[in-house]
ZADRENVO-781029 format. One record per residue (C-alpha): residue in three letters; x, y, z. Coordinates in Angstrom, 2 decimals, decimal comma. Layout:
# ZADRENVO-781029
ALA|X|Y|Z .
...
***
This chain:
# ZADRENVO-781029
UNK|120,53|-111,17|59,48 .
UNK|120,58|-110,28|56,09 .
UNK|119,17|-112,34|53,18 .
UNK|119,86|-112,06|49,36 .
UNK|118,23|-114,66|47,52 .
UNK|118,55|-112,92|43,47 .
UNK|120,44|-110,75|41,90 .
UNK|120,12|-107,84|39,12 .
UNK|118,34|-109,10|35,79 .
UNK|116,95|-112,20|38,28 .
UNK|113,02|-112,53|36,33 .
UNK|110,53|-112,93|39,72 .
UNK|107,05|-113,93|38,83 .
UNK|107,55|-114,16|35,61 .
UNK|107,12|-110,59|34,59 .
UNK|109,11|-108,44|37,28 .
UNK|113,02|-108,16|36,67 .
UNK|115,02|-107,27|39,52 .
UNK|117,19|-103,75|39,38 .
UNK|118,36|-103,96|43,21 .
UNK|117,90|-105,29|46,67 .
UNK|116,64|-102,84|49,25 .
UNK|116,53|-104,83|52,53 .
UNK|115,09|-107,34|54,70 .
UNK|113,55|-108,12|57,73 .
UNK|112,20|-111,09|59,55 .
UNK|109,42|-112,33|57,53 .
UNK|110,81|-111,05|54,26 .
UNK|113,24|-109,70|51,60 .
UNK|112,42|-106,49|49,66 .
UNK|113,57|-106,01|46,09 .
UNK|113,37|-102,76|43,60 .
UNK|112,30|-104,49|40,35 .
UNK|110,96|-103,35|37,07 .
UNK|107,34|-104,63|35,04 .
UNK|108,04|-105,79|31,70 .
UNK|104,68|-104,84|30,88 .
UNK|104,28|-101,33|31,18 .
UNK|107,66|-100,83|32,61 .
UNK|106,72|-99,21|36,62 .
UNK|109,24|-99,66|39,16 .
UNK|108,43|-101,15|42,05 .
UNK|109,25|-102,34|45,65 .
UNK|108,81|-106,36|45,85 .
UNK|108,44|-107,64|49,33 .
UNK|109,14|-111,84|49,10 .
UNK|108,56|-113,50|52,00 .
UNK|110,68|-116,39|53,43 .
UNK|109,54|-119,65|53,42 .
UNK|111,05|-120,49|56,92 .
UNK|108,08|-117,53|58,09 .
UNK|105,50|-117,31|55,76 .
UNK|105,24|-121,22|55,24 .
UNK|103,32|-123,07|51,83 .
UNK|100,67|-124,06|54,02 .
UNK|99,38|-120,23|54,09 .
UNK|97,56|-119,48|50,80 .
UNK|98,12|-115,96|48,44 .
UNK|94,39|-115,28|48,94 .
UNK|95,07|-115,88|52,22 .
UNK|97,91|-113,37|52,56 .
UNK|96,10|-110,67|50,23 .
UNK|92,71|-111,16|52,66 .
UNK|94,84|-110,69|55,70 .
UNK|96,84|-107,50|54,75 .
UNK|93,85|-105,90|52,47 .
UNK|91,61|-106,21|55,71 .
UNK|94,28|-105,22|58,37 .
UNK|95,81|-101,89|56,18 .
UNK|94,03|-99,10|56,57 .
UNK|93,55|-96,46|53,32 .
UNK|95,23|-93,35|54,99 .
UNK|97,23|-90,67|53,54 .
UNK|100,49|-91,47|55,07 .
UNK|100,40|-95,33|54,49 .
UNK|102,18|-97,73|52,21 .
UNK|99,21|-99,94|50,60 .
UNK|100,15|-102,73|49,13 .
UNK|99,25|-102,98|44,79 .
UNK|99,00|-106,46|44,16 .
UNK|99,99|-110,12|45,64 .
UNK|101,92|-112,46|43,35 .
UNK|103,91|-115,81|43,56 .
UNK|107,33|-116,72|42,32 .
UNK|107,71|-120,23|42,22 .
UNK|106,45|-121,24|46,14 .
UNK|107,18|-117,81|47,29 .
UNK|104,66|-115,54|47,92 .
UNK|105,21|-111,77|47,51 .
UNK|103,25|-108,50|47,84 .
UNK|103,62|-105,58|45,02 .
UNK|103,72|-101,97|46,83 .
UNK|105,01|-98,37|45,28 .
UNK|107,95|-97,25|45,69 .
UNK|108,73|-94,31|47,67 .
UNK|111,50|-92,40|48,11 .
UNK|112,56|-91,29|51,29 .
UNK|115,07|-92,89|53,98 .
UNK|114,12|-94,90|57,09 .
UNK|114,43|-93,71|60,80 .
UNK|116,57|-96,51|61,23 .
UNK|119,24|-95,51|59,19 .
UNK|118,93|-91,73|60,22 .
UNK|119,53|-93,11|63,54 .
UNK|122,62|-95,45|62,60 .
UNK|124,37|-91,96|60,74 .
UNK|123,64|-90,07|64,20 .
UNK|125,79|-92,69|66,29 .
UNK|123,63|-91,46|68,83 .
UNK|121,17|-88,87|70,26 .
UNK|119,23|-86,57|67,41 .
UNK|118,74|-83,01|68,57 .
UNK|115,87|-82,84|70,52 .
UNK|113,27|-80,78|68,81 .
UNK|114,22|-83,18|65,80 .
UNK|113,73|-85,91|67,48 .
UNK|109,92|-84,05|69,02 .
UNK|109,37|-83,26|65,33 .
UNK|109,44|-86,71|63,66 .
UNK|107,59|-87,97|66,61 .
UNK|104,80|-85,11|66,75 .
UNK|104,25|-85,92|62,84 .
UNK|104,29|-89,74|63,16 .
UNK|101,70|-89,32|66,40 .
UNK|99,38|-87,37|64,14 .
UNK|99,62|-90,19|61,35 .
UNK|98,79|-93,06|63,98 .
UNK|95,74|-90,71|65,33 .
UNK|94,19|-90,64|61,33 .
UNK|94,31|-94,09|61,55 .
UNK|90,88|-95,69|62,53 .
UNK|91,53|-97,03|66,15 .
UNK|90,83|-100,71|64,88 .
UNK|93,75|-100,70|62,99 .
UNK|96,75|-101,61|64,57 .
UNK|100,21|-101,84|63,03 .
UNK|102,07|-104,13|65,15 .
UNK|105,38|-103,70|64,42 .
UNK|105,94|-100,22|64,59 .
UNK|109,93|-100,09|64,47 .
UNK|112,23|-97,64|63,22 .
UNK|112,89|-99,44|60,17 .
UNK|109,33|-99,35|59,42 .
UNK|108,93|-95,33|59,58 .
UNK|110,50|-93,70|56,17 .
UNK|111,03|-89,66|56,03 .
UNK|110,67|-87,86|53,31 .
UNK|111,99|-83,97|52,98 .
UNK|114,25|-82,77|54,71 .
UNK|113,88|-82,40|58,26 .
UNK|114,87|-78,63|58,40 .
UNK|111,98|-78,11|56,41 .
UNK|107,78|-79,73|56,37 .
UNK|108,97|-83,21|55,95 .
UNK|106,95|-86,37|55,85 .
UNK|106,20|-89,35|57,67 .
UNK|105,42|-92,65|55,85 .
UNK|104,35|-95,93|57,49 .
UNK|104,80|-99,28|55,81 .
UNK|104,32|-103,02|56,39 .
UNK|101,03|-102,46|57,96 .
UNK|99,90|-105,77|58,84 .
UNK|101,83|-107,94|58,17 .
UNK|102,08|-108,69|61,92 .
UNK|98,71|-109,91|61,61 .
UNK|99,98|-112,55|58,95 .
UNK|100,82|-114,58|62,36 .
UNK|99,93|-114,84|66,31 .
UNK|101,42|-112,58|67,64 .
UNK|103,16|-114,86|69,59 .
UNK|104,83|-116,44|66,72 .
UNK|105,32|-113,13|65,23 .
UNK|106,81|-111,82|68,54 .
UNK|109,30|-114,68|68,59 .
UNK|110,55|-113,94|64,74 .
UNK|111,48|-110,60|65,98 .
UNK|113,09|-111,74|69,46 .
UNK|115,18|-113,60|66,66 .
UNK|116,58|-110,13|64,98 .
UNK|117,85|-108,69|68,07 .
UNK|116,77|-105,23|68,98 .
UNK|113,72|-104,59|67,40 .
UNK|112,22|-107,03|69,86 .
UNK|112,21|-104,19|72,35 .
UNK|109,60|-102,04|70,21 .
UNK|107,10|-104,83|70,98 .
UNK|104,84|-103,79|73,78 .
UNK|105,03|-106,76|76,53 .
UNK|101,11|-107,73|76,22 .
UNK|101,79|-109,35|72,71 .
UNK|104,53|-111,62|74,48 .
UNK|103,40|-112,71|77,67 .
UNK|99,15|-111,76|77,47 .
UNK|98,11|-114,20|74,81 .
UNK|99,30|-111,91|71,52 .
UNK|96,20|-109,61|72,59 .
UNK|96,84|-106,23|71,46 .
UNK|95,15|-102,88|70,55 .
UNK|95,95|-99,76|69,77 .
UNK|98,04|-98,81|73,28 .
UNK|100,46|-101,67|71,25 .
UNK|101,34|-98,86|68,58 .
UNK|101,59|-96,00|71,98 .
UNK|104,31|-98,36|73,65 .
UNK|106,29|-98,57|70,40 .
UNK|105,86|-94,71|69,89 .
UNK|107,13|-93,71|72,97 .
UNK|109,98|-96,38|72,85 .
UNK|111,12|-94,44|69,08 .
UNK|110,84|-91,17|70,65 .
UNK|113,14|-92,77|73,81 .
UNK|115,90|-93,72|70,93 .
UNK|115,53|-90,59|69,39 .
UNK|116,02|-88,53|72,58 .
UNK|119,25|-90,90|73,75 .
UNK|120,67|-92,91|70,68 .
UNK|119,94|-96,31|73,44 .
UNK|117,20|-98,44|73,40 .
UNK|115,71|-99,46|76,48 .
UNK|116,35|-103,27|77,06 .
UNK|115,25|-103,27|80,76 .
UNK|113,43|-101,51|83,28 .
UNK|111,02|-98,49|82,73 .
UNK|112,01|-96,19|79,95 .
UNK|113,09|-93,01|81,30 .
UNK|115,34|-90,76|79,35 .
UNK|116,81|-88,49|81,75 .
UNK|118,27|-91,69|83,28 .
UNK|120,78|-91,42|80,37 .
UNK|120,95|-87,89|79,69 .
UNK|119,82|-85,17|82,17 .
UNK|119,45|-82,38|79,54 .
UNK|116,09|-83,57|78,60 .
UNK|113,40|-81,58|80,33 .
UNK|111,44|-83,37|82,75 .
UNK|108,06|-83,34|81,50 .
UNK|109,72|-84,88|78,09 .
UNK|110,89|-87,26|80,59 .
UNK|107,14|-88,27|82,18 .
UNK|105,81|-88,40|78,74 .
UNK|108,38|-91,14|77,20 .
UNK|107,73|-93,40|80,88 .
UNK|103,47|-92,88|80,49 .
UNK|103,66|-94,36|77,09 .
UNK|106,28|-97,31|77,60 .
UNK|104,12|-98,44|80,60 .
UNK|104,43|-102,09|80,98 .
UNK|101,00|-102,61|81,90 .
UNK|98,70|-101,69|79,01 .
UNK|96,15|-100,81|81,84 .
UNK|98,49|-98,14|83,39 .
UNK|99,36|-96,92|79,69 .
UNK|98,51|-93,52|78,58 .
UNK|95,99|-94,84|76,03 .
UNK|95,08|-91,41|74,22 .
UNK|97,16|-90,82|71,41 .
UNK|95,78|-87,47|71,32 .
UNK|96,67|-86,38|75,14 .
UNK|100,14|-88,02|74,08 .
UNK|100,00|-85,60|70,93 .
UNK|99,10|-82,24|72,83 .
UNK|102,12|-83,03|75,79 .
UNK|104,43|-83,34|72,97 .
UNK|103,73|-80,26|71,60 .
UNK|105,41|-77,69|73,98 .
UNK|108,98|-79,18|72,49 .
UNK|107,59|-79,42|69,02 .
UNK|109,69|-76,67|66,57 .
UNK|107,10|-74,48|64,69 .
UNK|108,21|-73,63|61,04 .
UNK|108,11|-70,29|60,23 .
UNK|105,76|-69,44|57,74 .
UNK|107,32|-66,97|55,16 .
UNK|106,08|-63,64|55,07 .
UNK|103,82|-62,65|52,64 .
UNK|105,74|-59,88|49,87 .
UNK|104,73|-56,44|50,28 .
UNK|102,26|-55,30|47,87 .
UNK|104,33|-52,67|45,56 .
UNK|103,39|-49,02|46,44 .
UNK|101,73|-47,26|43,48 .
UNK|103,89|-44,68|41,84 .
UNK|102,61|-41,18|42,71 .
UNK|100,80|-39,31|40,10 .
UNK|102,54|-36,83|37,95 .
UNK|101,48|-33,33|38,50 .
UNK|100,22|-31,76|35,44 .
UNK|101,74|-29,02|33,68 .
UNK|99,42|-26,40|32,67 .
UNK|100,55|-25,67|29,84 .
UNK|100,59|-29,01|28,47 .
UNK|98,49|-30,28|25,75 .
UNK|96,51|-33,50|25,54 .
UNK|97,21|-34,78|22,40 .
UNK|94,61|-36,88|20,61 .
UNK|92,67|-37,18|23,54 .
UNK|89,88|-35,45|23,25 .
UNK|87,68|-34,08|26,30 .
UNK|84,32|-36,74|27,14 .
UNK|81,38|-35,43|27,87 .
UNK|79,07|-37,10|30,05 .
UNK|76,48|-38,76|27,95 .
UNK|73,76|-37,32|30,23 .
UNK|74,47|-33,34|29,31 .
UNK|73,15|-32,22|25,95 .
UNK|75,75|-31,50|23,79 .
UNK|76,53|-27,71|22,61 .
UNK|74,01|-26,78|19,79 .
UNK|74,95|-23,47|17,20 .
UNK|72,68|-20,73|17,99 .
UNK|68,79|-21,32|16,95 .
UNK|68,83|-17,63|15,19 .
UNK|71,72|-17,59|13,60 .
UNK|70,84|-21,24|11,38 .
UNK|67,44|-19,27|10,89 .
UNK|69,19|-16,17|9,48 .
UNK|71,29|-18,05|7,54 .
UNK|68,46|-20,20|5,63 .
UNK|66,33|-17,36|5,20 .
UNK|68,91|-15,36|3,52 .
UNK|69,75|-18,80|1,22 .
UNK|66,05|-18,36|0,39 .
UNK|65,73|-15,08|-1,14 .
UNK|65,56|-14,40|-5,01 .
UNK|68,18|-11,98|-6,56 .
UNK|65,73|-8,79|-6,43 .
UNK|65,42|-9,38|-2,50 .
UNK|69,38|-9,54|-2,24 .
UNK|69,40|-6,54|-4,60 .
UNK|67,09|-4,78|-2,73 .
UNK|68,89|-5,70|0,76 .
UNK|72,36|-4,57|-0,47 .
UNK|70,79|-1,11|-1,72 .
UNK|69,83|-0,86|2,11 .
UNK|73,42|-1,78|3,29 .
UNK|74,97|0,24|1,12 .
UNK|72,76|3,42|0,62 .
UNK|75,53|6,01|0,82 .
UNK|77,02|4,74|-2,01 .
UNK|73,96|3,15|-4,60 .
UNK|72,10|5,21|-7,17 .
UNK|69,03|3,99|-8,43 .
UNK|66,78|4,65|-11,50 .
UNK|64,20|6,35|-9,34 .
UNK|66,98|9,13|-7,54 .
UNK|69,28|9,49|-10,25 .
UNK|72,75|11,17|-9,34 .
UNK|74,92|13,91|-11,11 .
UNK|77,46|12,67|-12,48 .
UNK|79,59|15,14|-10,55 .
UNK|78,02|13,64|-7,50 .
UNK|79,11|10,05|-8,20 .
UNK|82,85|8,80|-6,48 .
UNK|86,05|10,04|-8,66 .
UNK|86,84|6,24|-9,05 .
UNK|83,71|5,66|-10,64 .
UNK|83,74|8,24|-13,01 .
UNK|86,90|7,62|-14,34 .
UNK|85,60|4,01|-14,78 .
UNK|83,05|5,39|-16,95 .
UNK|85,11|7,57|-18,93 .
UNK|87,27|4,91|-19,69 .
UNK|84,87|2,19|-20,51 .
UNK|82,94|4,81|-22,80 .
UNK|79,67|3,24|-22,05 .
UNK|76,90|4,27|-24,56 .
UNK|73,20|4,87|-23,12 .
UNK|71,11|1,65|-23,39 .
UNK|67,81|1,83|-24,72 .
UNK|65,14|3,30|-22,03 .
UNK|63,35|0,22|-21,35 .
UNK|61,69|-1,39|-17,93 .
UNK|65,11|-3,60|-17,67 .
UNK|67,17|-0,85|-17,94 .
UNK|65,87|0,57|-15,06 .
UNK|66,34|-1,39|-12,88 .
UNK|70,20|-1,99|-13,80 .
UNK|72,47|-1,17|-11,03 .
UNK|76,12|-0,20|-11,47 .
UNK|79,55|-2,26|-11,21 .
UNK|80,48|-1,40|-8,18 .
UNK|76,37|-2,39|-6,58 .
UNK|77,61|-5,75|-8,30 .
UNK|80,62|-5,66|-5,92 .
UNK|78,90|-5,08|-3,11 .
UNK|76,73|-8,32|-4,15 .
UNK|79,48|-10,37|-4,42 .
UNK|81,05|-9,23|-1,20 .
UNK|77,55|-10,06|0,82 .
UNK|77,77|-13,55|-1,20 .
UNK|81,27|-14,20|0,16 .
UNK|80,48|-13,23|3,61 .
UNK|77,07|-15,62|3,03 .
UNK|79,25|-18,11|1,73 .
UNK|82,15|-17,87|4,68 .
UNK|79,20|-17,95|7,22 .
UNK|78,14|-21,38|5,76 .
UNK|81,52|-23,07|5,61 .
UNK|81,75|-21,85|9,74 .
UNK|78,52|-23,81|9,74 .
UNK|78,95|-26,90|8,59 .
UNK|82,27|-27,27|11,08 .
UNK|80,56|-27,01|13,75 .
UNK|79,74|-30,19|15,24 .
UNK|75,98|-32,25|14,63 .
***
């Protein structure tokens, strides 16, 4: 039964405009529409007057589903409650995904079975997060959306979460008897024991998805056992699907967790992708010996001392440095013995070196008055041998000062 009450541009509440209609059930219609305010789109649920009758209050309505909804990852809570004229409707997010119904209605039949053991081993796991108090109700097909795809870590997403409880579940029971097959997702104990349900409710409608699932029929009568319609499915598969559509909530497997761990031998594990190798290091070039670090120059550790000039030779250099002109006179004389002449051991003149005499011929130097400074006067060529000490002085100091502090 499907029911359209607006169409696109249709104004609800005053403040929501409708962009599309997304489906209905038996309580209510569900619209996408858009805020004028700040523009979020949203899923509208509007519930029919023939269910949800005037008598019943919006506080009422927002206590009801506020108290009975549990705040779990995994579950649709609803935003906000609103009215549109005497309608009263519930604001929740929208979320993509598409229902188990309709992955069921493209199947025209059985889903492969560890698809089928996925979506039920992550919809178990949901239900078992879910405080035990908390019981949906009208756990349905329609009422399970998937998001991902299922080759891959999908997820499970539960919505209308107590909105059974808007009712007895008596009167609820006989709204969905009305809509055909979904009735059979109802355990029996909310029927024919008073509407008094717990959480064994949610188990029989688990294991009666998982029978769909396993053989594209849902069980109408009789005890739900899938290898009664298809003998491929293993046995213990089998057991599992009949201990949790027990009739009898008191012969019901009750533990959602034993129901979780017999699932899971039929449960596909993903692969988990291996982790890249770590890139080998490249292997160290071998060093040519005769190659030449350029601009790198060798650290020494800062603990060794580093390489000081000679203590003596700085000391023989200074000294010299220090020495007045008749000292370096004197010291040259030594050096070069062989060849000076002084005023105290005069030479012949035959006795001094041919160059030198033919200097002196040449030059035609006259006598200089005998005085003390006379004396001491040394030759042009003792002057030489001055100057060449004062160049090797002067070359040791330059080899000095390069060397490092």
């Amino acid at each position: 039964m499907i029911t359209r009450s607006y169409s696109p541009g249709d104004i609800l509440a005053q403040r929501y405009e409708v962009l599309s209609y997304i489906g209905s059930g038996g309580l209510a219609e569900v619209y996408r529409v858009k805020d004028s305010q700040d523009g979020s789109v949203l899923a509208l649920k509007l519930f029919l007057e023939r269910t949800i009758p005037q008598s019943i209050e919006l506080e009422r309505i927002e206590q009801v589903l506020r108290a009975a909804t549990p705040r779990c990852e995994g579950v649709v809570t609803p935003l906000a409650f609103v009215q549109h004229e005497t309608r009263k409707a519930v604001l929740m997010p929208l979320v993509s995904g598409q229902g188990l119904d309709r992955l069921l209605a493209q199947a025209q039949g059985a889903l492969p079975l560890e698809q089928a053991a996925a979506i039920c081993d992550r919809l178990a796991r949901l239900l078992w997060n879910i405080p035990p108090d908390k019981v949906h109700g009208d756990l349905k097909p329609g009422n399970v959306l998937l998001r991902g795809e299922l080759d891959d870590d999908f997820e499970i997403l539960l919505s209308d979460f107590g909105t059974s409880h808007l009712l007895p579940f008596s009167r609820f029971a006989s709204i969905q008897l009305g809509l055909g097959d979904v009735y059979h997702f109802m355990a029996p104990e909310a029927v024919s024991f008073g509407g008094n349900v717990d959480r064994r409710a949610d188990i029989y409608a688990l294991g009666m998805i998982l029978m769909q699932m396993l053989t594209g029929q849902i069980n109408r009568r009789g005890p739900a056992r899938p290898r009664q319609v298809s003998g491929d499915i293993p046995e213990d598969l089998d057991e599992l699907v009949a201990a949790a559509c027990e009739p009898d909530p008191a012969k019901r497997l009750a533990d959602l967790s034993l129901f979780w761990t017999l699932l899971q031998p039929f449960v596909p594990r993903i692969a988990e992708p291996e982790p890249e190798p770590e890139p080998e290091p490249e292997p160290e070039q071998p060093k040519r010996e005769d190659s030449i670090d350029m601009f790198v120059p060798e650290q020494q550790p800062a603990d060794q001392d580093q390489q000081q000039p000679p203590a003596d030779a700085n000391t023989a250099t200074r000294s010299f440095l220090d020495r007045t002109g008749d000292e370096v006179h004197q010291e040259a004389r030594e050096l070069f013995g062989e060849f000076l002449t002084s005023s105290d051991t005069p030479q012949a003149a035959d006795e001094l070196p041919t160059d030198v005499q033919d200097v002196e011929k040449q030059t035609q130097l006259e006598p200089a008055a005998p005085d003390s400074a006379a004396k001491k006067r040394a030759p042009r060529w003792a002057i030489w041998a001055v100057l060449i000490v004062a160049l090797a002085v002067c070359a040791a100091i330059i080899a000095l000062s390069m060397m490092p502090d």
